[in-house]
N, C-alpha and C positions, 0 to 999 in steps of 0.2 A: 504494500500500500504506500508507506512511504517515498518508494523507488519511483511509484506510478506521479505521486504529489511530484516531487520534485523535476522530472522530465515536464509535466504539463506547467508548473512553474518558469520552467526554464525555455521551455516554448514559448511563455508568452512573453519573456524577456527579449529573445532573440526578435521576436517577431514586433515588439515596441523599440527597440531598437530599429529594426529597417525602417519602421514608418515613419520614425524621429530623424533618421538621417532622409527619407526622400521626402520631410515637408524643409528641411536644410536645403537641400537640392532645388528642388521646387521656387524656394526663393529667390535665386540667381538663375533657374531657367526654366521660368514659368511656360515657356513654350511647349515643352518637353509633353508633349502625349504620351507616348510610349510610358515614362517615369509616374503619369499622372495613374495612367492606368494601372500601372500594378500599385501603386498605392491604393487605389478602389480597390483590389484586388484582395489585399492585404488587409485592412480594416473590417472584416465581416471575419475575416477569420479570427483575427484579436479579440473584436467581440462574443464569439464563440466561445473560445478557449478563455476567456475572462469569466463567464458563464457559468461555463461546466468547472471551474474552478470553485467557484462562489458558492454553487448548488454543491459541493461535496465537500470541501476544505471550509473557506472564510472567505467575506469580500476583500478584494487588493486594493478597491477603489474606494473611496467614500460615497460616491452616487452607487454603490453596490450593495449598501446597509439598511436595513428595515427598523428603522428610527423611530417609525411608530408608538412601538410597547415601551420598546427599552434600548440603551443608548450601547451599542454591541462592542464597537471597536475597546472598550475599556474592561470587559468580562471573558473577552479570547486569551490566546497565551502571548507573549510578548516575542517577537521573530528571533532572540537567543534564546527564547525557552521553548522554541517546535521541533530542536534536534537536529533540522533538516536543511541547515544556512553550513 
């Protein structure tokens, strides 16, 4: 399970990463289709895998938190106490 957390963790690094370096890109060459495109490309799958992370581990985001009841991100474990850093 943990092996499983950590790869889908680590997916979605890698993959906010590229999106972070092609809206960089994107700045100095807004022309770029091709660049623009895999960026659309890219962003449904992040949101995916932010998802399926959220529904079986914890939110990574704060718009990923159910704020309603009870206030979450301070009753989870702290990221040096999940083992898995």
């Amino acid at each position: 399970m943990q092996a499983e957390r950590k790869q889908l963790f680590d997916y979605i690094n890698r993959i906010s990463f590229s999106i972070d370096d092609l809206l960089l890109y994107l700045d100095t060459h807004p022309e770029d289709t091709e660049a623009l495109a895999y960026m659309n490309e890219l962003i449904p799958c992040r949101e995916k895998a932010l998802k399926e992370y959220q529904e079986k581990y914890m939110p990574l985001l704060i718009d990923g938190t159910d704020s309603e009841n009870c206030w979450k991100w301070s009753t989870t474990p702290w990221p040096w106490e999940r083992g898995y850093y």
